[in-house]
N, C-alpha and C positions, 0 to 999 in steps of 0.2 A: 442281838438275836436271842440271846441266851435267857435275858430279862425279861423280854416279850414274848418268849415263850412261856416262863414259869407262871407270869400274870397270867397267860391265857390261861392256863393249864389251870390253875388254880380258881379262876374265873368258873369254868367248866364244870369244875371238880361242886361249886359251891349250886350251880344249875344245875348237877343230874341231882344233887342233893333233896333238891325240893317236891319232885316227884314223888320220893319215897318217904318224906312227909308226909305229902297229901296221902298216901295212900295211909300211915298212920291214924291221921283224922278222919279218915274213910271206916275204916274197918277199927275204928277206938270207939273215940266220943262219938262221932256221929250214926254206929252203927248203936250202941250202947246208950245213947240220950243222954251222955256227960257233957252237957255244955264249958262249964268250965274246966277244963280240960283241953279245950278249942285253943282258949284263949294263948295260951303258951305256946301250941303249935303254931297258931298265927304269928305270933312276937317272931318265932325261929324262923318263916316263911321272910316275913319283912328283913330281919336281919341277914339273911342269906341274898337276898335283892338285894341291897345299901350292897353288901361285899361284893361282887357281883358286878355293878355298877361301878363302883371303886377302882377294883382291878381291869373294868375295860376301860377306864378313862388312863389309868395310870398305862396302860397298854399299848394303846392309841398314840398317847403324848411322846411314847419311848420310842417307839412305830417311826411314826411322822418326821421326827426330832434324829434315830437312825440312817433314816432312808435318806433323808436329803443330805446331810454328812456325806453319807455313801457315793450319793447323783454328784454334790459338790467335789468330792476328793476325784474321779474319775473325770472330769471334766478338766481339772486342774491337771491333770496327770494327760489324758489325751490332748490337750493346748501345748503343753510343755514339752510335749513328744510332737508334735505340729511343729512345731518352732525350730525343731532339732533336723528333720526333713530337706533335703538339697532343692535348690531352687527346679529342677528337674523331675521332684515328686509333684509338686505344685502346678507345672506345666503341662499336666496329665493328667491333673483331678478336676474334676468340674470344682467350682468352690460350693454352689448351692449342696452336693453328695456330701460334702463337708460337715457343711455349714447341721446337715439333716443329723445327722452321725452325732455331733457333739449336741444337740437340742433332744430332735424326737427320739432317738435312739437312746440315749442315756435317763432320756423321762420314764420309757418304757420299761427300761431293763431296772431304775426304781421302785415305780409300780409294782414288778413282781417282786423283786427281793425284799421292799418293805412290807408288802404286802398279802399277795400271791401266796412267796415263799411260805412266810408265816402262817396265812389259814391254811395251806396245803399239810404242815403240820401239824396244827389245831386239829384240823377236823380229819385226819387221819386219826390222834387220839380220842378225838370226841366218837367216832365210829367203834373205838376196840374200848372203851369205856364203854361203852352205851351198850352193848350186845354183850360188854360183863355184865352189867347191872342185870339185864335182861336175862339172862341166864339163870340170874341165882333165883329172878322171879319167876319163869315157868319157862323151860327150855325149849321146848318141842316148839314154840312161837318165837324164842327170840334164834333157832337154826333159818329159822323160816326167814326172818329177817334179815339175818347174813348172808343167804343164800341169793340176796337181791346184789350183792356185790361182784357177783355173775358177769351178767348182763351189763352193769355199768362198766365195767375193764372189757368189754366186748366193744363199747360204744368209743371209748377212748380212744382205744386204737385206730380206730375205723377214723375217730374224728383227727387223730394226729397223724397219720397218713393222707388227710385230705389237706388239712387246714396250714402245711407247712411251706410248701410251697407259693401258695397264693401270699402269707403271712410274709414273705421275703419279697414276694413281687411289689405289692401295696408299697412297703419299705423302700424298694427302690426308687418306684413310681413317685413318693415324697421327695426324695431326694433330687429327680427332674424338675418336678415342677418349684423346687425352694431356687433352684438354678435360673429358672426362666425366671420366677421374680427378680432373684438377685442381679440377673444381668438386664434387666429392664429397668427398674431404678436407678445400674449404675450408667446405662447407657439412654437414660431418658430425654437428652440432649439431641441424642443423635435421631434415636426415634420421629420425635419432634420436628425437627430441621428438615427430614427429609418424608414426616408423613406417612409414616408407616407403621402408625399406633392400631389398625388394621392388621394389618399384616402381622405384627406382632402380638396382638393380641387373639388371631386365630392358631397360632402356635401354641401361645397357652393354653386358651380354651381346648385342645386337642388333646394336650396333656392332662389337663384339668378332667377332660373326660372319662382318660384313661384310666387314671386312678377312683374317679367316680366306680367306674365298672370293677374294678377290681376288690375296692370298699365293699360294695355290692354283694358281689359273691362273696366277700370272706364272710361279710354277716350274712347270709344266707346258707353258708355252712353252720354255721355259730346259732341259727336260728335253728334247723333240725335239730342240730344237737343236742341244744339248751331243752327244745322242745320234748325231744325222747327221754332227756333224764328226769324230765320234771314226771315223765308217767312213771316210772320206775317206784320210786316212792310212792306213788299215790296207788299202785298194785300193792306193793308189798303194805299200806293199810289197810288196805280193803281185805288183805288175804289176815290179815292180825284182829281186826274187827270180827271176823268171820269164826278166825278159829279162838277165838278169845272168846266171846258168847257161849261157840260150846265148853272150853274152856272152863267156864264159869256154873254154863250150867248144868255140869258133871261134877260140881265143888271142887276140881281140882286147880282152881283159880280164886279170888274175893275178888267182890266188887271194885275191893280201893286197890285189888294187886291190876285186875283190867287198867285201870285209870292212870295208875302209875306207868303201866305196860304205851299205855298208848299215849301219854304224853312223853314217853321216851323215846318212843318212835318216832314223833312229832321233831324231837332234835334231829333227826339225823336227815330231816327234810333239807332242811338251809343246807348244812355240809354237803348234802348231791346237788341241788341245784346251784351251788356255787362253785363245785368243783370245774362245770362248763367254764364258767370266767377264767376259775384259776389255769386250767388249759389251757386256753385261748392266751393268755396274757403269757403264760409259760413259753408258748411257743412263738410269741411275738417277740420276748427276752432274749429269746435260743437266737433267733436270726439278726434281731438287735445288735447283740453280742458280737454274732459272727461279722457283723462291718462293722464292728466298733474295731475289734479285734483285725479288718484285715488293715486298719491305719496301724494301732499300736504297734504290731507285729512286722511292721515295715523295718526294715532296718537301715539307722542314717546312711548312705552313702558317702556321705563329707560329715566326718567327724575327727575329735581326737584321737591318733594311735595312744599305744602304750606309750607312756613315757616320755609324751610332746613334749617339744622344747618352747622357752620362753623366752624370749628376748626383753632387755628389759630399754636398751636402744637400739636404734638400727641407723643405717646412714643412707640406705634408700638403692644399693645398688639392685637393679632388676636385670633377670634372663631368663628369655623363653631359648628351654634347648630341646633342638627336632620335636616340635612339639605338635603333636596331632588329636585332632578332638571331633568327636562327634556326638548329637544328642543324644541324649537317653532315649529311646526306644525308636530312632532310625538307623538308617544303612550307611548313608553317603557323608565321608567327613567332613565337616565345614573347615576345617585346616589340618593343612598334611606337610611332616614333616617342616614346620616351622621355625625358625633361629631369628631371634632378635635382644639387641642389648641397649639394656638404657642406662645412661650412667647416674649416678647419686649426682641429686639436683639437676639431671636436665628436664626438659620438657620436648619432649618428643610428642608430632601430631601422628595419629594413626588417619590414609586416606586410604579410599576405596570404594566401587561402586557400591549400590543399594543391596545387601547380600552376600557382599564377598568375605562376611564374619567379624567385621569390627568389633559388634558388640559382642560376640560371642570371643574374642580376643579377652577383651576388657574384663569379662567375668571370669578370669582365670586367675588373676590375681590374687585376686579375695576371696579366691573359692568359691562361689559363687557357682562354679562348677569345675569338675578338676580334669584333667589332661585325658585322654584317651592314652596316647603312649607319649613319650619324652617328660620333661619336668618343666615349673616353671619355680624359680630361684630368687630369695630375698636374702642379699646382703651372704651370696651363696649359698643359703639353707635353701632346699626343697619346700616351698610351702605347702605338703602334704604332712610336712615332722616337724612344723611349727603349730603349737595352739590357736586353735581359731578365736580368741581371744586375742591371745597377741598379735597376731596379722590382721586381726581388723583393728586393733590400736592402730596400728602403723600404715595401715592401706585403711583410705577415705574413698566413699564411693559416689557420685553424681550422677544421673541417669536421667537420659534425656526426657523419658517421662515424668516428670515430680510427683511424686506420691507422698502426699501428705494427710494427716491423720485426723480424726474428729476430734480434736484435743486445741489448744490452747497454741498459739505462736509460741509461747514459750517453750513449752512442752513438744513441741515436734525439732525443734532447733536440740534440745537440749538430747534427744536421739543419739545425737552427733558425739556428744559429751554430756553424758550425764552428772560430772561435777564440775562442768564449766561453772564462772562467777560471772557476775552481772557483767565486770569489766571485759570478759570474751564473748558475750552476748552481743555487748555493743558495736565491740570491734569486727565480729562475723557483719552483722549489719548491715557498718561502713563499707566493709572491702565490699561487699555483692551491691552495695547502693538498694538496701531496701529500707531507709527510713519512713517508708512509708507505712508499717506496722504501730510505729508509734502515734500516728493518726486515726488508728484504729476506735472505734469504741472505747473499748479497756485497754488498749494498749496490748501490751505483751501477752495478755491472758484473756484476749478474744478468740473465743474460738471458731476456728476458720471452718467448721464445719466437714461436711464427710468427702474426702477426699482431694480435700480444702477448693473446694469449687466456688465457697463464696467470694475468692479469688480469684483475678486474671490470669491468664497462660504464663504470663511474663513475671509477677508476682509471685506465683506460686514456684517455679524455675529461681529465682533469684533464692527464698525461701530454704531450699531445696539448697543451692549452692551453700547458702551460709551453713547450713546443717552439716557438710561435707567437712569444710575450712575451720568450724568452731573449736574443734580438737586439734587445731595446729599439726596434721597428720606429718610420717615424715614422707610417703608415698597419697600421690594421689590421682583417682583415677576419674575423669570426667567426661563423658558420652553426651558430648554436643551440648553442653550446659549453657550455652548461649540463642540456641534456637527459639526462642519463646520472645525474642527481645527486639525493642526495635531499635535502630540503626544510633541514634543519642546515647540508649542505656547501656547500647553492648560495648560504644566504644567508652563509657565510662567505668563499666566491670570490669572489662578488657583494664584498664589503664591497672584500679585496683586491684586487680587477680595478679597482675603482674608482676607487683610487687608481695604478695603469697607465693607466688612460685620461686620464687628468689633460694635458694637453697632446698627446695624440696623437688624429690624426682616428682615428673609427673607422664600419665597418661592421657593424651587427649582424642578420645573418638572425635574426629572433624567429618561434618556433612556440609558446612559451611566456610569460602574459600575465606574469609575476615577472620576464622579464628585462630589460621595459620599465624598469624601476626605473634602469637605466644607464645610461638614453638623455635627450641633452638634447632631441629630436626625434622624431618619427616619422613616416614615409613610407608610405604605403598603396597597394599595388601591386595593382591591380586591373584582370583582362583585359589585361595587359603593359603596361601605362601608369600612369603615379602619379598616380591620382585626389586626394589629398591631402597635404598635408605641414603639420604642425603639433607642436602635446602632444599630449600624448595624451589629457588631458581637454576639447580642444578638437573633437578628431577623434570621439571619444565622445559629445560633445554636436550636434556637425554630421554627423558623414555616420553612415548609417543601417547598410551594409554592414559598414562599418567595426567601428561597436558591436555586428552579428550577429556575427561571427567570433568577438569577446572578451566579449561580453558573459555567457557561460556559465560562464566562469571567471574574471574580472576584475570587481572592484568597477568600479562609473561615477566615482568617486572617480580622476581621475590618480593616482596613485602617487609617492608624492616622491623624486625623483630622489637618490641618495649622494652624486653632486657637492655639492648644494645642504645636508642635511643634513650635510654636513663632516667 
């Protein structure tokens, strides 16, 4: 800032200069018939130009080179504060509001600070310079000229009292409509399938229009405004032309002092008619700002206390104790007062109808979201007073939806562990049975595209499990990670997983009665509390709810566990 100021400044300094040249060769040689005498004022004119030109280039490049540092480091800094955000900030932002905030929002608030800011400086000095200079050349015209500074801070207010509000709406209005794209390319499948690229694309265009209108008006603010300041200077010449003449022709002016007079007032043109922009952009910064600011200013919900603890092993023992949970921003708890224990290395199934909080179970572990009241305990520690670093070493997460990344098979596995070696790459692989990566194009470093769709359900699911398994977790937590599979593959993962879970506690969200086969345990989650816990031909034969859920697709027969069959 500090450097692009002085260049200006100094740029400035060398352009009021020239004026009072001219006015030199005015009322010197040219009034007196010394031609050479020209010649050297001329050389100093040209010289003064090169510097001039010099310093707004060197200006520009500081400018430019500045600003996007600036756009880069805040981007960097609001991603990183993203990232830090509890899965429950996310569940409540549009992603397109986001998405606008870290793009338009941070381009704008560049704009001004490299920009903006800078001539708003500039040409405040270039105004209390120029009405110096003006002064020392004949006062009574250059009062007359500052007295136009009136009327322009009349105009400002008027125009930043209008223009701020709409400046925030537009803003918004971006923010919807980068939404609807965003959710229409990601859901262009479904669109499709069911024909409703109509239908969806009258919601945009709605949106589209909105912000059309709102576009609209703000430059139609921006249009008088710009409009009225540009008259403003062009009075305050007319009134210096005017009173300059008589000026002149009462002697207490020259020729070359007029000339000098009126191409100084010439400067102070650009600086009014630009300070509209600088306004407008000023005030589009201001509300920029304020959503850039209402992310930053969030504060993590799930983060590290003072003085987290770190575990450096754990042995997997898990307890949820009276544990009650509800979402962030409703009323009614999806589990109340809850008690459930899993011992180091078992595998316990979690069942329950469509909603009765399985997954919202599941994401307690890992933080992912944290208790309403009671605790949930690793190896007896509260995981609220362990680093979320170290609990996600130790808790692997699976989720029935696979979300995978615009990046490279290797690169989305490696998620999992990121100093995993070739040889845990391979072996992740095996156990889920996805050698099918290595038939890939490139192999390990095809990228699977945005949201790995240019893979299958069952593909991308398997994918997704290895990702989980790759770090050898000692806790792991898996939400139906068999759903995607058909009836060959799952009882082949099944075979493999089963020897992964062999010493490692695990969680299994079950929507399907096949995946009980993995489990030493099951837990029956009903109405947010675990009405039982046993086998599952115990729970079959005693609780009645229990055997409606599965009794439509599961024999009454328990299922023998792969531990136990060997």
């Amino acid at each position: 800032m500090v450097t692009m100021v002085l260049t200006a400044v100094a740029g400035l300094t060398a352009q009021t200069v020239i004026p009072l040249v001219t006015k030199s060769v005015i009322d010197g040689p040219v009034a007196h018939h010394r031609r050479g005498a020209v010649l050297g004022l001329v050389g100093l004119v040209l010289a003064l130009g090169v510097v001039e030109s010099f310093l707004a280039w060197v200006r520009r490049w500081v400018q430019a080179s500045a600003a996007n540092g600036m756009e880069q480091a805040i981007r960097n800094d609001l991603y990183a504060h993203l990232q830090t955000l509890p899965v429950g900030f996310h569940d409540q932002w549009q992603s397109g509001q986001l998405l606008s905030r870290a793009m338009a929002d941070l381009s704008t608030l560049r704009r001004f600070i490299g920009f903006g800011l800078v001539f708003l400086v500039v040409n405040v000095f270039t105004f209390a310079l120029v009405i110096g200079v003006l002064v020392s050349l004949y006062a009574p015209l250059a009062l007359l000229t500052a007295a136009s500074i009136l009327p322009i801070g009349w105009l400002c207010w008027q125009f930043e009292r209008q223009y701020r509000t709409v400046a925030r709406r537009v803003q918004d209005e971006t923010g919807d409509l980068t939404t609807s794209v965003e959710e229409a390319a990601a859901g262009i499948r479904i669109v499709k399938a069911f024909g409703r690229a109509d239908l969806v694309g009258r919601g945009f265009r709605q949106r589209a229009r909105a912000l059309q209108a709102s576009s609209v008006e703000s430059a139609d603010i921006r249009a008088h405004f710009w409009a009225l300041l540009d008259l403003v200077p062009t009075l305050a010449l007319a009134a210096v032309l005017l009173g300059g003449a008589l000026a002149v022709g009462s002697h207490r002016l020259s020729i070359g002092g007029l000339v000098a007079f009126i191409s100084l007032v010439l400067m102070l043109v650009w600086p009014v008619e630009a300070l509209g922009w600088i306004l407008s952009t000023g005030q589009e910064a201001a509300t920029a700002a304020g959503r850039v600011y209402e992310v930053l200013d969030t504060v993590p919900a799930i983060a590290d206390k003072p003085g987290a603890r770190h575990l450096a092993t754990a042995t997997g023992e898990v307890q949820f104790d009276n544990v009650t949970f509800a979402f962030p921003g409703t009323r009614g708890a999806v589990l109340r007062d809850l008690d459930l224990q899993i011992h180091a290395g078992e595998t316990l199934a979690l069942v329950g109808a469509t909603g009765a909080g399985k997954t919202a179970l599941a994401g307690l572990l890992p933080r992912l979201y944290d208790v309403t009241a009671g605790k949930v305990t690793l190896d007896g520690h509260d995981v609220r007073d362990l680093a979320l670093s170290t609990l996600r070493k130790h808790v692997a997460v699976a989720f029935e939806d696979p979300i995978l990344f615009s990046a490279s098979v290797r690169e989305n596995l490696l998620l999992g562990a990121p100093d995993a070696s070739a040889a845990d790459i391979d072996w992740a692989l095996d156990v889920v049975r996805a050698g099918f990566v290595r038939e890939l194009p490139w192999g390990l470093d095809t990228r699977v595209g945005e949201q790995g769709l240019s893979l299958s359900g069952g593909q991308r699911q398997r994918l997704a499990l290895a990702r989980a398994v790759i770090g050898r977790p000692r806790v792991l937590v898996l939400d139906d990670p068999l759903s995607a599979l058909d009836v060959h593959t799952e009882a082949l993962v099944e075979e493999a997983l089963a020897r992964v879970l062999e010493g490692t506690t695990a969680l299994l969200v079950v929507h399907r009665p096949s995946t009980l086969a993995l489990a030493d345990r099951v837990a029956f989650l009903h109405h947010g509390t675990i009405a039982a816990v046993g086998t599952h031909h115990d729970l079959m034969a005693t609780v009645p709810a229990y055997r409606a859920i599965l009794s439509q697709e599961a024999d009454p027969a328990r299922p023998p566990s792969l531990k136990e069959a060997g």
